[in-house]
C-alpha positions as CSV (number, residue, x, y, z in Angstrom):
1,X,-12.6,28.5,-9.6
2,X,-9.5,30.2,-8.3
3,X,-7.8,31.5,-11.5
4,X,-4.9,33.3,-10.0
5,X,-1.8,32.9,-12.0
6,X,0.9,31.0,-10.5
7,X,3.8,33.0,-8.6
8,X,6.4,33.9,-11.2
9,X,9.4,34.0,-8.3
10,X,10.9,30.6,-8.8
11,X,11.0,28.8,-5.8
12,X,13.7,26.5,-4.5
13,X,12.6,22.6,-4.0
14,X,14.2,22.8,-0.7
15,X,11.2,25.5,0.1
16,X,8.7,23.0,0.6
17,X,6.5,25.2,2.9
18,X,6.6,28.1,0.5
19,X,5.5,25.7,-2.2
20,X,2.8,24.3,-1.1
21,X,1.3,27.3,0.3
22,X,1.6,28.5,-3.5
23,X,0.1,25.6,-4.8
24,X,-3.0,25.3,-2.4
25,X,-3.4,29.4,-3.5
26,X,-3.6,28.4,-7.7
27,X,-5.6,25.6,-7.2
28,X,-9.3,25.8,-7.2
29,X,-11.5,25.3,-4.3
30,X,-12.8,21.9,-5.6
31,X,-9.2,20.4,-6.3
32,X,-9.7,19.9,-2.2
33,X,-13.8,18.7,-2.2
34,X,-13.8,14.7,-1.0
35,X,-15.0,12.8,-4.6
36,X,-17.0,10.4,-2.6
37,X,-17.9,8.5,-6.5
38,X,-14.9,7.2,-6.9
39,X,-15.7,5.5,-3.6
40,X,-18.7,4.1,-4.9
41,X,-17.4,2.9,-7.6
42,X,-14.8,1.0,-5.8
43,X,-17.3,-0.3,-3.7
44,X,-19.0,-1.7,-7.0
45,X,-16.1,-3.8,-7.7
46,X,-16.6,-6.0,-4.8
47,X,-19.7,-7.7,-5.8
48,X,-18.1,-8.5,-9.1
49,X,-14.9,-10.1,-7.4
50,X,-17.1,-11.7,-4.8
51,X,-19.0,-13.2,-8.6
52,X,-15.6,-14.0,-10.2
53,X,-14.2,-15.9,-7.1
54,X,-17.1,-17.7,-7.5
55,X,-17.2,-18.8,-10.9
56,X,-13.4,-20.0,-10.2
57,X,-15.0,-22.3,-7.6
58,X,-17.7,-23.7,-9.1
59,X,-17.2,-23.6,-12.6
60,X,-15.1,-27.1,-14.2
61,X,-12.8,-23.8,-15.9
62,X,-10.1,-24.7,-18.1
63,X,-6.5,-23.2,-16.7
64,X,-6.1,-20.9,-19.1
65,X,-9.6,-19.5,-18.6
66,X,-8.8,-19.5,-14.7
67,X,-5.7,-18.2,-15.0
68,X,-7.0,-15.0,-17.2
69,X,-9.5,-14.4,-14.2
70,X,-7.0,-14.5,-11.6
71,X,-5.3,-11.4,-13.8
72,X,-8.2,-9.6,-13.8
73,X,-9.1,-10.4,-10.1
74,X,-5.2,-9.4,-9.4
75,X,-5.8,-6.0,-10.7
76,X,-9.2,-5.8,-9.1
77,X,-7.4,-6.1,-6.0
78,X,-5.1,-3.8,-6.9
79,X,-7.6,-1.0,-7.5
80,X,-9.7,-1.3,-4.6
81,X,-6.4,-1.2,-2.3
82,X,-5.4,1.8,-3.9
83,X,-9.2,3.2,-3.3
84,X,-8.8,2.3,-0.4
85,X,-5.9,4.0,-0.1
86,X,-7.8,7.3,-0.8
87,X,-10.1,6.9,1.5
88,X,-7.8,6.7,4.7
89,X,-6.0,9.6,3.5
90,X,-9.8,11.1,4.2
91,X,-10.1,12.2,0.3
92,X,-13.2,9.7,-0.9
93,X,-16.0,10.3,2.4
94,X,-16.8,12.3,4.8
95,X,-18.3,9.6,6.9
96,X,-15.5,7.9,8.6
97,X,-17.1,4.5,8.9
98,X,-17.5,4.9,5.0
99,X,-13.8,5.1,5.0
100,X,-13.1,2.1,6.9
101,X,-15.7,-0.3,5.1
102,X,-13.7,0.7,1.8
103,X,-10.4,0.3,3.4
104,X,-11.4,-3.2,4.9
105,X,-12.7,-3.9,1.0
106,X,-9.3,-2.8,-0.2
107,X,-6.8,-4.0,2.3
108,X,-8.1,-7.2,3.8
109,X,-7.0,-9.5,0.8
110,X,-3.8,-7.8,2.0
111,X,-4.0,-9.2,5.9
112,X,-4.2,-5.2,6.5
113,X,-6.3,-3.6,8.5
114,X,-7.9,-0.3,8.4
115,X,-6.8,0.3,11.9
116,X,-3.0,-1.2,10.9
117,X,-2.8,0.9,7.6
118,X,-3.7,4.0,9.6
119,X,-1.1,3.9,12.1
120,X,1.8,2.5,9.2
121,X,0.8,4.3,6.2
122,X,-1.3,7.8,7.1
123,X,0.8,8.6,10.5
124,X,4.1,7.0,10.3
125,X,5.3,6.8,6.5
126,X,3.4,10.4,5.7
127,X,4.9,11.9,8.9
128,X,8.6,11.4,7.6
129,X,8.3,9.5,4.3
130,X,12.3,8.6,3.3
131,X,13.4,10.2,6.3
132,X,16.3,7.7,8.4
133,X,14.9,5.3,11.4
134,X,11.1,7.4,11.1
135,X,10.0,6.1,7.9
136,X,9.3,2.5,8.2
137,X,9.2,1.8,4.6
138,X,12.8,3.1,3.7
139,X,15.7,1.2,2.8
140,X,18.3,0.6,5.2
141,X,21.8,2.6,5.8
142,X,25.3,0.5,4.7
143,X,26.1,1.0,8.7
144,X,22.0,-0.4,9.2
145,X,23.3,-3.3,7.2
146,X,25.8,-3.7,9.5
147,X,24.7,-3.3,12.6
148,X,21.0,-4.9,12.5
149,X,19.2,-7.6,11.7
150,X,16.3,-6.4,10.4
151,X,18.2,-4.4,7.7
152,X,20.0,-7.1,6.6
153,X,16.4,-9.0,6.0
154,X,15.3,-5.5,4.3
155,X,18.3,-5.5,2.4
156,X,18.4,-9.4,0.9
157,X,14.7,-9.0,-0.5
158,X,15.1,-4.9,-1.8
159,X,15.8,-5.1,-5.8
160,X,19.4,-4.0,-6.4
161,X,20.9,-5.8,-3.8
162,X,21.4,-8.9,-6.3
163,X,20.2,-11.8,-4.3
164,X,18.0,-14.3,-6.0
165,X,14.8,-13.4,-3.3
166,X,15.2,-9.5,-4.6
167,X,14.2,-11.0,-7.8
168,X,10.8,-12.7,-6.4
169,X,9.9,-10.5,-3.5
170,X,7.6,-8.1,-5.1
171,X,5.1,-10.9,-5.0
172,X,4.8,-10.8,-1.1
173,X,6.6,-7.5,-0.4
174,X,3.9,-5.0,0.8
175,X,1.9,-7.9,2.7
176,X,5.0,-8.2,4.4
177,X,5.6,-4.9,5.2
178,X,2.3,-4.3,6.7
179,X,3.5,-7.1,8.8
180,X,6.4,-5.9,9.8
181,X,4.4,-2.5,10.8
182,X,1.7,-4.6,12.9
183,X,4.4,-6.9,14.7
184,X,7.5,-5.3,15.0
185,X,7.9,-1.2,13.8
186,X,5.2,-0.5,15.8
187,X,6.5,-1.5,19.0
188,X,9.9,0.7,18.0
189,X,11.1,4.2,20.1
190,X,10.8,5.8,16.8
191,X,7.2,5.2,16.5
192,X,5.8,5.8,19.9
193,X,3.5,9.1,18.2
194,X,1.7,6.5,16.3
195,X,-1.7,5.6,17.5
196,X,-2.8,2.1,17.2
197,X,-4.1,-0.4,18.9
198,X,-1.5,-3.0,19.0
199,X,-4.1,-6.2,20.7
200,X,-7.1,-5.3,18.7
201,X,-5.2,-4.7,15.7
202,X,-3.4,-7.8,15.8
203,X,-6.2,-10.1,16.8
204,X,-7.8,-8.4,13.6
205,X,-5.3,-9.9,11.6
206,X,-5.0,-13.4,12.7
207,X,-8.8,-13.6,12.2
208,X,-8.1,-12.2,8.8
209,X,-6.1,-14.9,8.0
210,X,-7.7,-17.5,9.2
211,X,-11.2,-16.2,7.5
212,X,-8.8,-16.6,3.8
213,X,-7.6,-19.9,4.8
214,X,-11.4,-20.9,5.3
215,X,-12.7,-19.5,2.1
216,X,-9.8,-21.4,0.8
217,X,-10.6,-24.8,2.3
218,X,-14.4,-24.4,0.9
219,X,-13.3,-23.4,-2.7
220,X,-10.3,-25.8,-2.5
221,X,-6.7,-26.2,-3.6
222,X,-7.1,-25.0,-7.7
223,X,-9.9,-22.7,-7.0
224,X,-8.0,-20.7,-4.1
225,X,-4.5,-20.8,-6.0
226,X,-6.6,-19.2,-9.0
227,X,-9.5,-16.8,-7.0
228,X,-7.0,-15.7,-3.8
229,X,-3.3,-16.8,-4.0
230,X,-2.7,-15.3,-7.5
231,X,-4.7,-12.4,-7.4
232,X,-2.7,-11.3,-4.2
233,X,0.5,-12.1,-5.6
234,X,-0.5,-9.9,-8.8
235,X,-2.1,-7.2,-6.6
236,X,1.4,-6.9,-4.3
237,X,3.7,-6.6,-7.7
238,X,1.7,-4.4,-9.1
239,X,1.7,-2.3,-6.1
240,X,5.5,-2.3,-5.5
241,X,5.9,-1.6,-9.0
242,X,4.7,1.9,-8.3
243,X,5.8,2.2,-4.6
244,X,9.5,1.2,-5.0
245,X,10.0,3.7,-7.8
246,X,8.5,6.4,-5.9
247,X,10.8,6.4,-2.7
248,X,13.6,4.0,-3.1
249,X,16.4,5.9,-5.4
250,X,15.3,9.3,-3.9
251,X,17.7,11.5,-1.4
252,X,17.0,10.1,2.2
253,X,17.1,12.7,5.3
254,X,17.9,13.0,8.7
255,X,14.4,15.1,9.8
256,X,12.7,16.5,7.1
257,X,10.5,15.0,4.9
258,X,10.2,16.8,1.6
259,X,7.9,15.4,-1.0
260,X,9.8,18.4,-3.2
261,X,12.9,16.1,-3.2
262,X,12.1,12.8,-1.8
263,X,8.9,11.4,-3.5
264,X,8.6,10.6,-7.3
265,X,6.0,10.5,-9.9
266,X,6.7,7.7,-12.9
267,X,4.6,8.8,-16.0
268,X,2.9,5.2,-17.1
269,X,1.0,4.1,-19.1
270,X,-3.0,6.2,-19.4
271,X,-4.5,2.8,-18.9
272,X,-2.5,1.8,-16.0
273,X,-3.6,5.4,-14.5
274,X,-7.3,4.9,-15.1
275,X,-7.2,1.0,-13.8
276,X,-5.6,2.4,-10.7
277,X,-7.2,5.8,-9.8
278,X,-3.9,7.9,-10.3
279,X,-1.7,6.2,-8.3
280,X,1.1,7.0,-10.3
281,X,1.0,10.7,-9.7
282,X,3.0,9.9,-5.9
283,X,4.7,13.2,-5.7
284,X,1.5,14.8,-6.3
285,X,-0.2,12.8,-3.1
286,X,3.0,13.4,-0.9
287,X,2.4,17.2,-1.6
288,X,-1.4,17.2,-0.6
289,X,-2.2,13.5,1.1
290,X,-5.9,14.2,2.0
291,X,-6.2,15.7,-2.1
292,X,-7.9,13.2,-4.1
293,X,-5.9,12.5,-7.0
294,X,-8.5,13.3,-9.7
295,X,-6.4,16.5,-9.5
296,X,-3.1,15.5,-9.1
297,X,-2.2,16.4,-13.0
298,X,-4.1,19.9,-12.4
299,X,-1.3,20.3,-9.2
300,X,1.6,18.4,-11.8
301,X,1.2,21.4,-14.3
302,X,1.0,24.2,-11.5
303,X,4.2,22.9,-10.0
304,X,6.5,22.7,-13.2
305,X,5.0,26.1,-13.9
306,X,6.6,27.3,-10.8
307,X,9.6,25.8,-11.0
308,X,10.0,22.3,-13.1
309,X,12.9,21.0,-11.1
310,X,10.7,20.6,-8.0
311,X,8.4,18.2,-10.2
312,X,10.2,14.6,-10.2
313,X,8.6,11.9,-12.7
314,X,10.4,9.5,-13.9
315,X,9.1,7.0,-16.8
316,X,8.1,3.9,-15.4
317,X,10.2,1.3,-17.2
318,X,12.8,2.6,-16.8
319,X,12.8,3.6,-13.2
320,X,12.2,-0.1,-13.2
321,X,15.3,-1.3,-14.7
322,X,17.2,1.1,-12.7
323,X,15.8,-0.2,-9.1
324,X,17.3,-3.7,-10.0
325,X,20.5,-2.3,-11.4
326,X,21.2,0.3,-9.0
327,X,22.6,-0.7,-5.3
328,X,19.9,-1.0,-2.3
329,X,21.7,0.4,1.0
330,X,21.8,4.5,1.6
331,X,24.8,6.3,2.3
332,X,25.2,7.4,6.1
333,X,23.7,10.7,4.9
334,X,21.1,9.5,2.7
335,X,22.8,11.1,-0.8
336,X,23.8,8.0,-2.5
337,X,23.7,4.3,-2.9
338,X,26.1,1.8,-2.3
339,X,26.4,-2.0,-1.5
340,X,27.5,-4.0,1.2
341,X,31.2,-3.5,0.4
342,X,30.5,0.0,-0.4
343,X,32.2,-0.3,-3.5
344,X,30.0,0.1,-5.9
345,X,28.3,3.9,-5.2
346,X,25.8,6.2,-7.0
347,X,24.7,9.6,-6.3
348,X,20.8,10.4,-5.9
349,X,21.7,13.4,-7.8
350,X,23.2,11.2,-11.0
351,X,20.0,8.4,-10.9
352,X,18.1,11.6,-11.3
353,X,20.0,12.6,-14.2
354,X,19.9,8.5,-15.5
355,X,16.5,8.8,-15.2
356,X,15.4,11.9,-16.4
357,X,17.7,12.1,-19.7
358,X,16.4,11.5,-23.0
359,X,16.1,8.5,-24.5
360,X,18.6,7.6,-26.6
C-alpha cells in the first residue's frame, strides 16, 4: 500500500496532467489491479434474466406481477451494461475475449456491440469527451443548430430544449446514440482515428435485431412488451439519468479534454451505487478509464484533498431538474448555454454554482 501523503501544493484544475500524475503517486498499487469478480458476478445475472424472461412467457402472470419483473429486469439490464462497461475499459479481465463475452451480455439488449462500443465509447468519446465536433456524445453549438441537420435532431430530443420529445427521449436515447455512432459518426472526418469495422459491425447489428424480434415473436406481444421492451426502455433512462448529468451542463472545449473541468460526479443514492457498480462516480472514471471503480471514492477523497475545486459532484436530483430547466445548445466557445434564439443564456460557471450551493 502506497501511503504517501498527498502533495500539499494546490494544483490548478486546468493542470490536468500534473494531477493525475499526483493521484496515480497516492494511490495504492491495487487501486489499478483488474477485479475480475465483479465480472463474474455480472456474468451471474444472466442466467437469472435468461429465468425471469422466462417466467414472463410462460407463466398466466397477472400485470402487476409482470410489470414488477420488467422493473427488476430493467435494472438488471442496467447493471450488466454498466459491467460491461468496465470491462471494455479493460478494468474487469485480463482475457480479452472475457471482455467481449461480458460486453455482448451487457450491450446486446442495447443493439450495441462490443466491437461498436469500442470504437464510440473507449476511442472516440474517451479521446475528447465534451470536446466540439470530436466527442460524438456532446450537445450541439447555437451555430451547429443552425447550420446542420443532425444538431437540430440532437437538439429537439436533448432535455432543456423544451420540445415535448425532450420529455420522452431518455427512453430510447443511448440505443440511439450507439446508432448514430454505427451509421453515421463513424463515417465522419472527425472520427477517421477510430478503428472499427464498419461491415462486420453493422451486419452484427442487424442480426441483433432481428435475433430480439425473434425471441419476441416466440414469447409474444404481452410477454415481450414485459420481458424485453420495458426492461430496455428502463435500462436506457436509467442510464441517461447518469450520463446526461455527467457531461451535458459542463464547459465544452475546442481540443482538450479535461475530466478536471468537463466530467461530473452526481452523489446518489448508496443503493443506486451498489445496483450499478459505481457508475455514478463519472469524474472519477474520466480521470483513470481502465481503474475499476471499486476505487473511485478512494481517488474522490485524494483529489478534494489536493484541491476540492477540481472534484465536481453534483447531487443527482437536482442536476436532474436543472438539465430540463436549463437551455440545450453550447455557446460558440463552449462556456455557456443558450437556446435557439440565444436569448435565454447561462454560464457553465453559474450551473456550477446552482448546483453546488446549499440547499435551501
Amino acid at each position: 500500500m502506497n501511503d504517501l501523503p498527498p502533495t500539499p501544493v494546490s494544483i490548478p484544475p486546468d493542470d490536468a496532467k500534473r494531477l493525475r500524475s499526483e493521484l496515480r503517486r497516492v494511490l495504492p498499487p491495487e487501486a489499478f489491479e483488474r477485479q475480475p469478480l465483479r465480472g463474474i458476478v455480472a456474468l451471474g445475472l444472466v442466467p437469472v434474466m435468461a429465468a425471469l424472461i422466462w417466467l414472463i412467457g410462460s407463466q398466466p402472470l397477472p400485470d402487476w406481477a409482470c410489470l414488477l419483473l420488467a422493473l427488476v429486469l430493467g435494472q438488471m439490464v442496467t447493471a450488466m451494461g454498466l459491467a460491461a462497461h468496465e470491462a471494455l475499459h479493460h478494468s474487469v479481465f485480463h482475457s480479452r475475449t472475457l471482455e467481449s463475452v461480458l460486453g455482448w451480455a451487457g450491450f446486446a439488449p442495447f443493439l450495441v456491440t462490443p466491437g461498436n462500443w469500442r470504437a464510440w465509447h473507449v476511442q472516440a468519446h474517451h479521446s475528447a469527451a465534451n470536446v466540439h465536433v470530436r466527442d460524438p456524445d456532446i450537445l450541439p453549438r447555437r451555430t451547429d443548430w443552425h447550420t446542420q441537420g443532425f444538431a437540430k435532431l440532437f437538439h429537439l430530443i436533448s432535455p432543456g430544449s423544451g420540445t415535448w420529445l425532450s420529455f420522452i427521449s431518455f427512453s430510447v436515447f443511448f440505443t440511439a446514440q450507439g446508432q448514430a455512432f454505427l451509421w453515421y459518426h463513424s463515417r465522419l472526418p472527425a472520427f477517421r482515428h477510430v478503428h472499427m469495422h464498419h461491415v462486420r459491425e453493422r451486419v452484427l447489428t442487424v442480426l441483433l435485431a432481428v435475433g430480439w424480434g425473434a425471441l419476441g415473436w416466440v414469447l409474444g406481444p404481452r410477454a415481450a412488451f414485459y420481458a424485453l421492451v420495458l426492461p430496455l426502455l428502463i435500462g436506457n433512462v436509467t442510464l441517461m439519468i447518469y450520463i446526461a448529468t455527467n457531461h451535458w451542463m459542463q464547459p465544452a472545449a475546442e481540443e482538450t479534454d479535461n475530466p478536471f473541468v468537463n466530467t461530473a460526479s452526481v452523489e446518489t443514492h448508496p443503493v443506486m451505487n451498489w445496483l450499478h457498480f459505481n457508475f455514478s462516480y463519472h469524474q472519477e472514471h474520466h480521470i483513470f478509464p481502465a481503474q475499476s471503480p471499486k476505487y473511485a471514492p478512494l481517488l474522490r477523497k485524494h483529489l478534494r484533498e489536493m484541491n476540492p475545486r477540481a472534484s465536481i459532484v453534483y447531487p443527482h436530483l437536482r442536476a436532474l431538474r436543472m438539465l430540463y430547466r436549463r437551455p440545450a445548445l453550447y455557446s460558440e466557445d463552449g462556456q455557456a448555454l443558450l437556446d435557439r434564439e440565444g436569448t435565454q443564456v447561462i454560464s457553465t460557471t453559474e450551473l456550477r454554482q446552482q448546483l453546488e450551493a446549499p440547499a435551501s
